[in-house]
PQR file of N, CA, C, O and H, with PARSE charges and radii, in Angstrom:
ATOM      1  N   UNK A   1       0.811  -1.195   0.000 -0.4000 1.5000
ATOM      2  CA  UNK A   1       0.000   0.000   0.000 -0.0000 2.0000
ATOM      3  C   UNK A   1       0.852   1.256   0.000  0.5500 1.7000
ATOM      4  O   UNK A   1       0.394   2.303  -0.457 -0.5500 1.4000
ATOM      5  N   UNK A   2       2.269   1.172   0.577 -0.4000 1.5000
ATOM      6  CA  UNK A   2       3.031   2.170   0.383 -0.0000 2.0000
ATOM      7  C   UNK A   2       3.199   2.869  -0.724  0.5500 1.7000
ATOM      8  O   UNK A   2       3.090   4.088  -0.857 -0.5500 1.4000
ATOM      9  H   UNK A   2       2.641   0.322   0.949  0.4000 1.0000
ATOM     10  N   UNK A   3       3.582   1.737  -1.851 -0.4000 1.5000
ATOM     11  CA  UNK A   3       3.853   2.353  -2.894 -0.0000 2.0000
ATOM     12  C   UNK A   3       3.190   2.750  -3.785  0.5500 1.7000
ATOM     13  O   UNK A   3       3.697   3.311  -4.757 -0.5500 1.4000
ATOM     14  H   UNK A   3       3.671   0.747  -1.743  0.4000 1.0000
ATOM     15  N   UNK A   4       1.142   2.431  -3.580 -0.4000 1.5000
ATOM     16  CA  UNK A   4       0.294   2.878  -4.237 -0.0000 2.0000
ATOM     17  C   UNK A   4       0.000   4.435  -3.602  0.5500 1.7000
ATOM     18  O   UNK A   4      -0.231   5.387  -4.348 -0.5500 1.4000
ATOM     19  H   UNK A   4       0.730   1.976  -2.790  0.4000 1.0000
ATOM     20  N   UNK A   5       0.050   4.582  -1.823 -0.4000 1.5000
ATOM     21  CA  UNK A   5      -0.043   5.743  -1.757 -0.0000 2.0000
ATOM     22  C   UNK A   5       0.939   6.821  -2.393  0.5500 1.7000
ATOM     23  O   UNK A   5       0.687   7.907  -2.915 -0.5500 1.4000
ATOM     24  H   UNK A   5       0.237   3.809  -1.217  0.4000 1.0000
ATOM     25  N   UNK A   6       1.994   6.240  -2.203 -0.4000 1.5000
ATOM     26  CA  UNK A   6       3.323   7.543  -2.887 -0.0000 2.0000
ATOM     27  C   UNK A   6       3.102   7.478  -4.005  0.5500 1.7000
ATOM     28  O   UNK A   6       3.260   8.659  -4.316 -0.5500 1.4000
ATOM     29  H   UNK A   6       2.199   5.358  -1.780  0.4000 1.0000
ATOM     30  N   UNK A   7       2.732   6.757  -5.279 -0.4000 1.5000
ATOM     31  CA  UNK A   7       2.940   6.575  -6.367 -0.0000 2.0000
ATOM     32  C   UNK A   7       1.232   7.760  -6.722  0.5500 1.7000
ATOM     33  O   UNK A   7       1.193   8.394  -7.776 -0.5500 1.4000
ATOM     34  H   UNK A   7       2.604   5.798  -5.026  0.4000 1.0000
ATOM     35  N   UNK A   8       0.418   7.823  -6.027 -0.4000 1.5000
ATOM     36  CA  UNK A   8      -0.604   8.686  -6.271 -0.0000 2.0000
ATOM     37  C   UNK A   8      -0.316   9.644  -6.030  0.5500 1.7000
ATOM     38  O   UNK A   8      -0.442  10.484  -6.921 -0.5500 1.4000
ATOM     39  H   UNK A   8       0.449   7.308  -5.171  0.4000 1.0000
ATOM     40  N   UNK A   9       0.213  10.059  -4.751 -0.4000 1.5000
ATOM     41  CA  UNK A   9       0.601  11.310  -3.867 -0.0000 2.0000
ATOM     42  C   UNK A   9       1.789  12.194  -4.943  0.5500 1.7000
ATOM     43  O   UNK A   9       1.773  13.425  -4.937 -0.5500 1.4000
ATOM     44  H   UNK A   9       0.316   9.376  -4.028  0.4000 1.0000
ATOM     45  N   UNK A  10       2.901  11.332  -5.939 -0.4000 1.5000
ATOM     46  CA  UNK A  10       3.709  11.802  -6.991 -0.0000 2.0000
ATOM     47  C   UNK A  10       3.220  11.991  -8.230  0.5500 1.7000
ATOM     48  O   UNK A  10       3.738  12.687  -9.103 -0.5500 1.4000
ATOM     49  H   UNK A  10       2.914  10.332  -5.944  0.4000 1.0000
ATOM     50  N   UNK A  11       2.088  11.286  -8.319 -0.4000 1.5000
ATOM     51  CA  UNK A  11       1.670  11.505  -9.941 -0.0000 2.0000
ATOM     52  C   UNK A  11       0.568  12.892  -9.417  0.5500 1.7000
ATOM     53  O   UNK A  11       0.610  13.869 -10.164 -0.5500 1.4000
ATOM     54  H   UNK A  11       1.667  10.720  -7.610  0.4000 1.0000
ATOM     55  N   UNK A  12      -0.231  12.971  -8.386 -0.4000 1.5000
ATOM     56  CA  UNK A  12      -1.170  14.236  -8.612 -0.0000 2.0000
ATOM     57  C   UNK A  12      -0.645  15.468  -8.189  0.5500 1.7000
ATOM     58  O   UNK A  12      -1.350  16.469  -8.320 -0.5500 1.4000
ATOM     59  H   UNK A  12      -0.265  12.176  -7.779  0.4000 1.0000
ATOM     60  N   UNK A  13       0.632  15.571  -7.637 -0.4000 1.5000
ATOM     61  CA  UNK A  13       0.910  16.913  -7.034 -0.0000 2.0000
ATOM     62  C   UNK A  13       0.777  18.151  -7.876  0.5500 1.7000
ATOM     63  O   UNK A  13       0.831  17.887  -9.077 -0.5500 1.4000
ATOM     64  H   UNK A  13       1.205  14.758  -7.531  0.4000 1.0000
ATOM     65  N   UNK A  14       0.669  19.024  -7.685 -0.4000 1.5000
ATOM     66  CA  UNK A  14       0.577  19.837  -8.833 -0.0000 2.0000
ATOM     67  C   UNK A  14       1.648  20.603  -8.971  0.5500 1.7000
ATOM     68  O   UNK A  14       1.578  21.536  -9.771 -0.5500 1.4000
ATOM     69  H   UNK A  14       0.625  19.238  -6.709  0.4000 1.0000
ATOM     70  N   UNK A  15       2.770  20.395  -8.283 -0.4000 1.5000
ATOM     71  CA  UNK A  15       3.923  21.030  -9.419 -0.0000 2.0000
ATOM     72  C   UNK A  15       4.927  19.979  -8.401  0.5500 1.7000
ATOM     73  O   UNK A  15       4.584  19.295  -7.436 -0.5500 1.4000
ATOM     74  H   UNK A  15       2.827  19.637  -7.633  0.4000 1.0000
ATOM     75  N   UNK A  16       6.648  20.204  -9.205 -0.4000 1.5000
ATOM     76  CA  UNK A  16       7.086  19.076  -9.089 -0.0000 2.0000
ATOM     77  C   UNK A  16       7.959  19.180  -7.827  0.5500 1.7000
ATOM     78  O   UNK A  16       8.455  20.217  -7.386 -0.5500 1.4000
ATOM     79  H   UNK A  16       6.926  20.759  -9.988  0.4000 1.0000
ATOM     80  N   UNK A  17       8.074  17.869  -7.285 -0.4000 1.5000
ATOM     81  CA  UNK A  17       8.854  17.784  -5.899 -0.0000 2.0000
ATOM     82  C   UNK A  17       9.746  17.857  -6.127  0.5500 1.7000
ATOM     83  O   UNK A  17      10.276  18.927  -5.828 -0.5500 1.4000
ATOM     84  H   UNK A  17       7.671  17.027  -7.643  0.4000 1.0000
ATOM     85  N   UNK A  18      10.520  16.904  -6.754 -0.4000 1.5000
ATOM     86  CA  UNK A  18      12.034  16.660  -7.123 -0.0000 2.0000
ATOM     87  C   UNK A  18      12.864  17.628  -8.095  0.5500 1.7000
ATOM     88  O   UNK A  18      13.231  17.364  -9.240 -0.5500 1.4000
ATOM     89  H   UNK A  18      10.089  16.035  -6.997  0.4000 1.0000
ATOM     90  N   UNK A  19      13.093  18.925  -7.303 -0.4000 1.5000
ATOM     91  CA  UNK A  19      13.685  19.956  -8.517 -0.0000 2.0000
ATOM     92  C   UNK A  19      15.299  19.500  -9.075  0.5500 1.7000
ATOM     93  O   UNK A  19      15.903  19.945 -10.052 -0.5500 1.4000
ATOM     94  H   UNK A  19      12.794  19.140  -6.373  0.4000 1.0000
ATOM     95  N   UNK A  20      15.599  18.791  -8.399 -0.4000 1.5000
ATOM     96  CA  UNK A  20      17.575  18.472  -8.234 -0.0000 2.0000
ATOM     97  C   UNK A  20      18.025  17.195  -9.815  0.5500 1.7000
ATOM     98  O   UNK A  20      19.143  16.706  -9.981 -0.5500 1.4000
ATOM     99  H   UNK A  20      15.109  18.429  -7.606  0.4000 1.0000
ATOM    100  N   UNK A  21      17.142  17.015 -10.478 -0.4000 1.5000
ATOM    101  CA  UNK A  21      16.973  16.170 -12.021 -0.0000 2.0000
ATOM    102  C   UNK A  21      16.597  16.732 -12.779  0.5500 1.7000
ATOM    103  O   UNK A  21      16.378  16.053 -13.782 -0.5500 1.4000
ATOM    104  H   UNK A  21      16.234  17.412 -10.343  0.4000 1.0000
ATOM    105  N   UNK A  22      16.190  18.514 -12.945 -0.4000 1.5000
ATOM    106  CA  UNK A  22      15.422  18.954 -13.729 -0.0000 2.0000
ATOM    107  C   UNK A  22      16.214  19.279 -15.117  0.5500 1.7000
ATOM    108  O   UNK A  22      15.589  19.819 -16.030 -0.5500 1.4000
ATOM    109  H   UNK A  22      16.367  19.066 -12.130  0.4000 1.0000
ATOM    110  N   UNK A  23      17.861  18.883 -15.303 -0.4000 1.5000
ATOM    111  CA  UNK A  23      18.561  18.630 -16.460 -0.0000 2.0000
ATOM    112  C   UNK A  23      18.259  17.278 -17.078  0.5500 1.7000
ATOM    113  O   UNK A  23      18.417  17.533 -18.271 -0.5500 1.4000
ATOM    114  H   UNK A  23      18.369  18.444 -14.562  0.4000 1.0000
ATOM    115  N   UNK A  24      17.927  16.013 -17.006 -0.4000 1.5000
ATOM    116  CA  UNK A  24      17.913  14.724 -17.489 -0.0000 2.0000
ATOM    117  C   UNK A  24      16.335  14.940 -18.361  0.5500 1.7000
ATOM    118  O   UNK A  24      16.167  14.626 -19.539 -0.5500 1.4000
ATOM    119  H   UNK A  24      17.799  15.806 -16.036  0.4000 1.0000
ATOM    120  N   UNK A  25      15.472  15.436 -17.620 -0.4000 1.5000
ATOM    121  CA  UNK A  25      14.132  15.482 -17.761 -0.0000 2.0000
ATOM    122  C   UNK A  25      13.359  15.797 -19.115  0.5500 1.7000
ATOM    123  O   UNK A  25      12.243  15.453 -19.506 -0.5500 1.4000
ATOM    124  H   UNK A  25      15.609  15.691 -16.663  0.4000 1.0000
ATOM    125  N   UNK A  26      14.839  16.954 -19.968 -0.4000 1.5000
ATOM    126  CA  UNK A  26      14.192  17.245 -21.515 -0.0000 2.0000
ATOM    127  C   UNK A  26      15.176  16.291 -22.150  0.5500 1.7000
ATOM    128  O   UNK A  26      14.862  16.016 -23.308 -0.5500 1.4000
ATOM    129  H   UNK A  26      15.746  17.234 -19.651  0.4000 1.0000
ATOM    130  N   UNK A  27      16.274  15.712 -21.718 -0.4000 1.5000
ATOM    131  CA  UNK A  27      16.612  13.979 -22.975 -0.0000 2.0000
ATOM    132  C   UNK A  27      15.715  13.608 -23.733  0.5500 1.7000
ATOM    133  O   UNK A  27      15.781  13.549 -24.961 -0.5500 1.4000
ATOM    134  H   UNK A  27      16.529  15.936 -20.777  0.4000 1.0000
ATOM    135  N   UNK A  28      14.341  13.189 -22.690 -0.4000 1.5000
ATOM    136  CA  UNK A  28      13.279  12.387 -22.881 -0.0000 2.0000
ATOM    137  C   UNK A  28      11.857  13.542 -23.885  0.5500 1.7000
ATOM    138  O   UNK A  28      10.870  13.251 -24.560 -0.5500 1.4000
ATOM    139  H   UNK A  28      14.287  13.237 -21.693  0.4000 1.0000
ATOM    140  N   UNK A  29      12.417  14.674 -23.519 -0.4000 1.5000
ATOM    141  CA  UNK A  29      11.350  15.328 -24.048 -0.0000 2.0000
ATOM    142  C   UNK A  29       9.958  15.833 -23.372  0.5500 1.7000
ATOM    143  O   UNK A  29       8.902  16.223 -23.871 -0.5500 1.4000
ATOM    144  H   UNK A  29      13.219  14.910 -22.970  0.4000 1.0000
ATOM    145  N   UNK A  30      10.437  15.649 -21.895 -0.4000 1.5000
ATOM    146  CA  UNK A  30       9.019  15.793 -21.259 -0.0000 2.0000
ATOM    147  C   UNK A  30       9.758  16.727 -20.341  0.5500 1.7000
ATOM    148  O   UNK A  30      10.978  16.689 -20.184 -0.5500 1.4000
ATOM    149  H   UNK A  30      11.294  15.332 -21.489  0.4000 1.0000
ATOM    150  N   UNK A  31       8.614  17.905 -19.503 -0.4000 1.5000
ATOM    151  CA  UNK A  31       8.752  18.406 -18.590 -0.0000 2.0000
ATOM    152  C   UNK A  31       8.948  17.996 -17.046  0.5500 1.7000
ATOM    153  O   UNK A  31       8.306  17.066 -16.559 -0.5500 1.4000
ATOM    154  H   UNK A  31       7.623  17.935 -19.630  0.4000 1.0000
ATOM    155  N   UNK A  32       9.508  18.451 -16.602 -0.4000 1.5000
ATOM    156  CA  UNK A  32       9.772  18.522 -14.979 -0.0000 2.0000
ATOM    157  C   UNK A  32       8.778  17.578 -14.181  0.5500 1.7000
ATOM    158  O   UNK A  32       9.024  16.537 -13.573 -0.5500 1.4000
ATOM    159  H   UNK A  32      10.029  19.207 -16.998  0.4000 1.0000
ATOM    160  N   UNK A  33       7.165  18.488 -14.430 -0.4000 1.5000
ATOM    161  CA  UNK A  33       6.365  17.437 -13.558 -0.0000 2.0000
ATOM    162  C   UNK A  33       5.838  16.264 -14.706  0.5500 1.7000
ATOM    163  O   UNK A  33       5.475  15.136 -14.371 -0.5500 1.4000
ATOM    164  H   UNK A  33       6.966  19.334 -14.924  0.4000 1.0000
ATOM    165  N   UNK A  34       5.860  16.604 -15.684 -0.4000 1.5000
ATOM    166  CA  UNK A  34       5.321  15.833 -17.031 -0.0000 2.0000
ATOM    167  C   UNK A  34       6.359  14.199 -16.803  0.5500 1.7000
ATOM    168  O   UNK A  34       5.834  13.167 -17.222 -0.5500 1.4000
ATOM    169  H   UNK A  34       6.155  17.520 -15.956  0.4000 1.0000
ATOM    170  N   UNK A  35       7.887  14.100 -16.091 -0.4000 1.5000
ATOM    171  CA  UNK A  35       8.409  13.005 -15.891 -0.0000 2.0000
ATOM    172  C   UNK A  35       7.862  12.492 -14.419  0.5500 1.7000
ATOM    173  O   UNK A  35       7.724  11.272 -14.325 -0.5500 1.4000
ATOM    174  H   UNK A  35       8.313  14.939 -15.751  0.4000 1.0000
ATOM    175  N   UNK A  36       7.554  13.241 -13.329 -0.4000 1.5000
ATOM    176  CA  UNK A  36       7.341  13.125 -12.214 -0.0000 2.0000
ATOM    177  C   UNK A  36       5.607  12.201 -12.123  0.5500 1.7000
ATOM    178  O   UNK A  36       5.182  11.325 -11.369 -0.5500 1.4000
ATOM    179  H   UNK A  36       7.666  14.232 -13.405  0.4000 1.0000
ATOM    180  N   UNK A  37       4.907  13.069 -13.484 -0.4000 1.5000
ATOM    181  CA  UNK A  37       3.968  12.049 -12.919 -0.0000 2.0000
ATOM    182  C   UNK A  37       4.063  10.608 -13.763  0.5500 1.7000
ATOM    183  O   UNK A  37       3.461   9.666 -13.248 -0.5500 1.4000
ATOM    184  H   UNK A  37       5.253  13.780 -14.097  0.4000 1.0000
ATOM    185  N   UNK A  38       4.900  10.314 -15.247 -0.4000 1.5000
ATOM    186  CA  UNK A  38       4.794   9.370 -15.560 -0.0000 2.0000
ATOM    187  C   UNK A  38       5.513   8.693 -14.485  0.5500 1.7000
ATOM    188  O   UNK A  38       4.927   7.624 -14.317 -0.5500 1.4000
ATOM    189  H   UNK A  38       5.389  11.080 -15.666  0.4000 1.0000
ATOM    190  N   UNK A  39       6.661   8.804 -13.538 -0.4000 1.5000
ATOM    191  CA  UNK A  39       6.767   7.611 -12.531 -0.0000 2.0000
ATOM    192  C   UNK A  39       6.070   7.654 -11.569  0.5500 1.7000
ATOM    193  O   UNK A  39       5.839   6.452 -11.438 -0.5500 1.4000
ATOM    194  H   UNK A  39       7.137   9.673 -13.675  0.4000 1.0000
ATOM    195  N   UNK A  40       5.458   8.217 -10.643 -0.4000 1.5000
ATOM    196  CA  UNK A  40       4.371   8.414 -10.266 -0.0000 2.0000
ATOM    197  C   UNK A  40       3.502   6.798 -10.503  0.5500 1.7000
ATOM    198  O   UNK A  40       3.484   5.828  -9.745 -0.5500 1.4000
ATOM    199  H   UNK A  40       5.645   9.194 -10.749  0.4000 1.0000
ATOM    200  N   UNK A  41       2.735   7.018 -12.049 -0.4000 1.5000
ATOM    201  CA  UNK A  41       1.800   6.053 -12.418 -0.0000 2.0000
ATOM    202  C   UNK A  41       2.619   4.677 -12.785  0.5500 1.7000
ATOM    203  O   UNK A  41       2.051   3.591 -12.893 -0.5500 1.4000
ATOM    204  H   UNK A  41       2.750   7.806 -12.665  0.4000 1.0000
ATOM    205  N   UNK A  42       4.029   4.869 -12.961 -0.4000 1.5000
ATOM    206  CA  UNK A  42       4.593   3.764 -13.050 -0.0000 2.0000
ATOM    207  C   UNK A  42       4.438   2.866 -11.563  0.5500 1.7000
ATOM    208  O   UNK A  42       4.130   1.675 -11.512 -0.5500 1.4000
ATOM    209  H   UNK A  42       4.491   5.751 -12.873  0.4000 1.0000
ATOM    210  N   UNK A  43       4.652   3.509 -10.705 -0.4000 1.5000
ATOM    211  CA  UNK A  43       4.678   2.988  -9.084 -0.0000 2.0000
ATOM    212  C   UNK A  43       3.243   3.012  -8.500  0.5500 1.7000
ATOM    213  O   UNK A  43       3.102   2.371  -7.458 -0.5500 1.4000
ATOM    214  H   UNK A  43       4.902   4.476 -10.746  0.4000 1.0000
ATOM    215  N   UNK A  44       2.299   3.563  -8.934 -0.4000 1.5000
ATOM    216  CA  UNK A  44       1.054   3.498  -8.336 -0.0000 2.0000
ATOM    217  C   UNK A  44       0.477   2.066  -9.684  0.5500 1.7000
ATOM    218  O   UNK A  44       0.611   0.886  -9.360 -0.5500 1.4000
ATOM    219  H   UNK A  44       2.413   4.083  -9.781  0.4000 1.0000
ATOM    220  N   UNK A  45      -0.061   2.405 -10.951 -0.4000 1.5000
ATOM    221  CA  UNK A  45      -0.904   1.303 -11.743 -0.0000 2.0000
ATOM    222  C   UNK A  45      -0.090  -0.537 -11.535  0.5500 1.7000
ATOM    223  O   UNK A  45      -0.644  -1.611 -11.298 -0.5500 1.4000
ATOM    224  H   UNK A  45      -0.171   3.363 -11.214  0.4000 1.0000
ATOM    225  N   UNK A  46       0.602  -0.378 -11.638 -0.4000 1.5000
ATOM    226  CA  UNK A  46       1.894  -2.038 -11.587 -0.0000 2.0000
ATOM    227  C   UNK A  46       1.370  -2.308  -9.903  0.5500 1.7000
ATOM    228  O   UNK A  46       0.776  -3.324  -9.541 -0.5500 1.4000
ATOM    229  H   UNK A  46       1.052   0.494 -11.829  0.4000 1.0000
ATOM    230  N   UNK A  47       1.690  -1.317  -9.132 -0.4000 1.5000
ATOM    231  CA  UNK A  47       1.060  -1.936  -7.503 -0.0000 2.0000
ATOM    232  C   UNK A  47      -0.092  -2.244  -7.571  0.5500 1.7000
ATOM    233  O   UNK A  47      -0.528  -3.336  -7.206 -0.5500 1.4000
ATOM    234  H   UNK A  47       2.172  -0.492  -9.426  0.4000 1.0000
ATOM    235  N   UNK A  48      -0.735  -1.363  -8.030 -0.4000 1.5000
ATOM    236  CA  UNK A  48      -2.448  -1.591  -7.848 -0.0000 2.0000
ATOM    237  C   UNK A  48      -2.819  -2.787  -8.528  0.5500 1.7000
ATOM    238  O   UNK A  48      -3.571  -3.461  -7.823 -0.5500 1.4000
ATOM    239  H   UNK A  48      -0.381  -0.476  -8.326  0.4000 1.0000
ATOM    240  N   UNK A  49      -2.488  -3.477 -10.016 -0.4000 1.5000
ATOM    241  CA  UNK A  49      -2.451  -4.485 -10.353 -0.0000 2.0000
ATOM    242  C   UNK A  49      -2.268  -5.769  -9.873  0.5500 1.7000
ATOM    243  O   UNK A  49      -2.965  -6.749 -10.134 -0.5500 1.4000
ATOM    244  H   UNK A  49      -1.878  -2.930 -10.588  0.4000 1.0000
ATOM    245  N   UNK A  50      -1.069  -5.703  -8.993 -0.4000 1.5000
ATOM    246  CA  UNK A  50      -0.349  -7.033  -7.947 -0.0000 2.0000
ATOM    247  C   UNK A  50      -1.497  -7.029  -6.904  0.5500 1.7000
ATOM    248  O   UNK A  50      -2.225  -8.020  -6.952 -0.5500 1.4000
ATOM    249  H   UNK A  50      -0.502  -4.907  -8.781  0.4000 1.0000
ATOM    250  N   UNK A  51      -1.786  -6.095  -5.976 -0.4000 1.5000
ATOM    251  CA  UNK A  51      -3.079  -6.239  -5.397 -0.0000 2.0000
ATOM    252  C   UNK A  51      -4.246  -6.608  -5.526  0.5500 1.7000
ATOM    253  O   UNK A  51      -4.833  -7.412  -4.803 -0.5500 1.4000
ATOM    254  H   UNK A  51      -1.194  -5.290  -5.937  0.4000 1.0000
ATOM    255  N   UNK A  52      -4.774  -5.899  -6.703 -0.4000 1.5000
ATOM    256  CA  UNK A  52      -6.281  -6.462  -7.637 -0.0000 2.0000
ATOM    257  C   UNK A  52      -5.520  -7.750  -7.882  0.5500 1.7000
ATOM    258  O   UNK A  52      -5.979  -8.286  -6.873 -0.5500 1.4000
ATOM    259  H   UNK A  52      -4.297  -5.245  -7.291  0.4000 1.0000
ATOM    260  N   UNK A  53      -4.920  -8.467  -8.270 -0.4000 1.5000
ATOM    261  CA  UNK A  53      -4.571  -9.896  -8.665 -0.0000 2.0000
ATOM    262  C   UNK A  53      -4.461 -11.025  -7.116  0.5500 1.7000
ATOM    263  O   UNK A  53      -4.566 -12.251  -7.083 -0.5500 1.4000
ATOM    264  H   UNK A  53      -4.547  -8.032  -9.090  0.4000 1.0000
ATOM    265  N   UNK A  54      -4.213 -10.036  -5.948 -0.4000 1.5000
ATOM    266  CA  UNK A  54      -3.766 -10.809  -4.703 -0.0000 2.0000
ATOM    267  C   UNK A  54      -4.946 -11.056  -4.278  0.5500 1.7000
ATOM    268  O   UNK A  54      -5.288 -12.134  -3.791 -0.5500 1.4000
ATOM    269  H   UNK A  54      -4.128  -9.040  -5.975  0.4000 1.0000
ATOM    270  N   UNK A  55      -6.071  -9.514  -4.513 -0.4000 1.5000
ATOM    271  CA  UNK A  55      -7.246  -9.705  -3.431 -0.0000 2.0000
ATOM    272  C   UNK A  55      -8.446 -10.889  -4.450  0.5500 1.7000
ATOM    273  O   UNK A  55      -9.344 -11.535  -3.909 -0.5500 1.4000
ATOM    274  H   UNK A  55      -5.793  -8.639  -4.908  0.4000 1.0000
ATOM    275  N   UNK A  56      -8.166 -10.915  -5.860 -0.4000 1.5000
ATOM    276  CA  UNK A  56      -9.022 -11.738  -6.590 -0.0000 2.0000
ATOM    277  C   UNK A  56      -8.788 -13.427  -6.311  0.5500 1.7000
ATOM    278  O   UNK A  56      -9.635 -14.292  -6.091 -0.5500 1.4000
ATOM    279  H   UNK A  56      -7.437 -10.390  -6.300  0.4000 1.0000
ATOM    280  N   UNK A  57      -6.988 -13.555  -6.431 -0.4000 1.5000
ATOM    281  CA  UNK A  57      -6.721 -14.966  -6.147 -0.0000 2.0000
ATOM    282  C   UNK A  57      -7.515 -15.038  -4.384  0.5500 1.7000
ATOM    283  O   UNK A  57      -8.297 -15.984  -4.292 -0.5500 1.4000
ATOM    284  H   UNK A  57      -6.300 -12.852  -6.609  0.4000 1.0000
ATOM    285  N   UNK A  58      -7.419 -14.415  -3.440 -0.4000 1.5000
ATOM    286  CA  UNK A  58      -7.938 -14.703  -2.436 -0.0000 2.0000
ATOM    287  C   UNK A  58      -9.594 -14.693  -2.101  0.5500 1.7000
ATOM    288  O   UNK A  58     -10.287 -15.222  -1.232 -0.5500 1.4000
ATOM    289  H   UNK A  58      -6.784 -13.647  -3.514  0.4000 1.0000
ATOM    290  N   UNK A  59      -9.828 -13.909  -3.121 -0.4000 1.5000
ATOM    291  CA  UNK A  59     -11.565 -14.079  -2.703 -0.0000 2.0000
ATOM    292  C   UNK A  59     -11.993 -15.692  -3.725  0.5500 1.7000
ATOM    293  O   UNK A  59     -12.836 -16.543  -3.440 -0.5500 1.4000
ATOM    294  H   UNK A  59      -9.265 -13.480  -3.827  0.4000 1.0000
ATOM    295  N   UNK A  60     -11.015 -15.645  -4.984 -0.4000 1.5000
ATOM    296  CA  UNK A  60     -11.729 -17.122  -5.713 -0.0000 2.0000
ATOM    297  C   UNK A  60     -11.586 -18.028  -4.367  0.5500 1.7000
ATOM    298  O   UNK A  60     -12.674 -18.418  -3.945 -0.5500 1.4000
ATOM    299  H   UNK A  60     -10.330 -14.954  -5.217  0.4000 1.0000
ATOM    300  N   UNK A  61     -10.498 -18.419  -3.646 -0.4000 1.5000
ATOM    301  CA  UNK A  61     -10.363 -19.247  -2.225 -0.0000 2.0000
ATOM    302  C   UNK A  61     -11.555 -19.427  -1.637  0.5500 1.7000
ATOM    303  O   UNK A  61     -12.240 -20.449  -1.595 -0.5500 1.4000
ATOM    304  H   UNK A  61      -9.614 -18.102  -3.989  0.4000 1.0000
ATOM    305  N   UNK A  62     -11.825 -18.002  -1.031 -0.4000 1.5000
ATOM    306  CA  UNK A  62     -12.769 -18.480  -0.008 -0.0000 2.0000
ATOM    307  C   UNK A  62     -14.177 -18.663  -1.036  0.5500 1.7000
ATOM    308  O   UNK A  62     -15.056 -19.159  -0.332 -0.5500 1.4000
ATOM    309  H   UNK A  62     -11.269 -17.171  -1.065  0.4000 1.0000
ATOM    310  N   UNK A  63     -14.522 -18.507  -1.992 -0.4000 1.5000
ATOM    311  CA  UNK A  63     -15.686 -18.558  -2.581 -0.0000 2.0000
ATOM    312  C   UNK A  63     -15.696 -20.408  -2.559  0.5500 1.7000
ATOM    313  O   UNK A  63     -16.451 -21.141  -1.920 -0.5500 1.4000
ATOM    314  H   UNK A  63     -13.808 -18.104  -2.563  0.4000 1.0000
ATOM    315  N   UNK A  64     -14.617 -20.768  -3.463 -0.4000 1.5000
ATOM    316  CA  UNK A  64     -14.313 -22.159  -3.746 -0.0000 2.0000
ATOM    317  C   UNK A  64     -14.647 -23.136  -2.023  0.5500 1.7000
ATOM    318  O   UNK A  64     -15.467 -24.039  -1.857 -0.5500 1.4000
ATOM    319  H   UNK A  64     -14.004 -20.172  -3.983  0.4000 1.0000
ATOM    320  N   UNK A  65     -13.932 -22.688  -1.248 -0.4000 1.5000
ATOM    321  CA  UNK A  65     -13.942 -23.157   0.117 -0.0000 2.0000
ATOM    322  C   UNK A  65     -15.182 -23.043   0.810  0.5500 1.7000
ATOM    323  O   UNK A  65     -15.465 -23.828   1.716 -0.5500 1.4000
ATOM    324  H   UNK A  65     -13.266 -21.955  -1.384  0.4000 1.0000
ATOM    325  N   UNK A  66     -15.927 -22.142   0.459 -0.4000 1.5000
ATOM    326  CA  UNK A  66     -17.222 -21.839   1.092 -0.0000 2.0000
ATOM    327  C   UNK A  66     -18.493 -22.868  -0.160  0.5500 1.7000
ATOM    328  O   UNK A  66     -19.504 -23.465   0.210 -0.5500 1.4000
ATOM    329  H   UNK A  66     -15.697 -21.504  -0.277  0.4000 1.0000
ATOM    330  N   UNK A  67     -18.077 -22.785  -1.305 -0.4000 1.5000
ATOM    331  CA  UNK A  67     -18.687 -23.758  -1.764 -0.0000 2.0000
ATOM    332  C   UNK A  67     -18.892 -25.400  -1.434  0.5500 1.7000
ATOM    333  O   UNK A  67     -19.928 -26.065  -1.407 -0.5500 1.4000
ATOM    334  H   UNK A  67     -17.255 -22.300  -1.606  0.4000 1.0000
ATOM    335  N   UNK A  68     -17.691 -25.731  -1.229 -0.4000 1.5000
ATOM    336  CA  UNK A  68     -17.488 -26.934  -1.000 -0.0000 2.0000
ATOM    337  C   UNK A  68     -17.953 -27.577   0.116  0.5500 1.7000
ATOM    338  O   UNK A  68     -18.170 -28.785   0.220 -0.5500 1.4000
ATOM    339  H   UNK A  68     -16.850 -25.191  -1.250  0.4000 1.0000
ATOM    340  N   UNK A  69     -18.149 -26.420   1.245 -0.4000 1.5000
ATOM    341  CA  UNK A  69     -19.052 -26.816   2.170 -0.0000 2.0000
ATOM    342  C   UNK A  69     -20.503 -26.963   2.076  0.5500 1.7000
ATOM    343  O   UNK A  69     -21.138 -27.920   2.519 -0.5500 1.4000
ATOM    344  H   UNK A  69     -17.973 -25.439   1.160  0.4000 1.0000
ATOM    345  N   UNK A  70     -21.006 -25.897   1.440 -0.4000 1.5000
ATOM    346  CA  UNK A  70     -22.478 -26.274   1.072 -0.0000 2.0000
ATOM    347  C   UNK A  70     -23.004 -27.503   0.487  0.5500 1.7000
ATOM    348  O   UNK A  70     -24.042 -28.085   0.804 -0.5500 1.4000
ATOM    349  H   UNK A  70     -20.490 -25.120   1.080  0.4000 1.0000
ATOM    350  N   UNK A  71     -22.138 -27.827  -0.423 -0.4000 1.5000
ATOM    351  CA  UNK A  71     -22.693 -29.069  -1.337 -0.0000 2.0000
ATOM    352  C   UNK A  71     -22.021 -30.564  -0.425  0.5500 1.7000
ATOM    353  O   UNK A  71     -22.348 -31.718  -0.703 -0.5500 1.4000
ATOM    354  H   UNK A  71     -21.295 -27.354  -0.680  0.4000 1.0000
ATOM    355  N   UNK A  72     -21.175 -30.227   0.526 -0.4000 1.5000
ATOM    356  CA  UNK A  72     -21.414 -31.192   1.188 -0.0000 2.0000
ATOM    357  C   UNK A  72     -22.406 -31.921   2.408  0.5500 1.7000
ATOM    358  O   UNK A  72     -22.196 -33.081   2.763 -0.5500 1.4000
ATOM    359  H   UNK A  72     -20.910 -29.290   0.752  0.4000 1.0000
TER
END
């Protein structure tokens, strides 16, 4: 959950935290906060995914487990 909160808390800020990279930032062609929030969503969507995948494998469980009792 850490890294979904920071990874939200970096992609919505509205201007950028990290001023001390603001030379690397036009290589790529993007602005200051314009790089800040693509990692941002790099660290928030990939977490949120592993979770939605943790809390789904765990609810098929108990659904499966709670079935198996009924029909017995």
């Amino acid at each position: 959950m850490h890294g979904g909160l920071l990874g939200g808390l970096i992609t919505l800020a509205p201007y950028p935290l990290y001023t001390w990279y603001h030379d690397s930032t036009e290589l790529w062609g993007l602005s200051l906060l314009e790089d800040q929030q693509l990692a941002g969503l790099l660290m928030w969507v990939p977490m949120g995914i592993v979770y939605l995948g943790a809390c789904l494998m765990l609810a098929s469980r108990l659904v499966a487990s709670r079935e198996g009792r009924v029909g017995a």
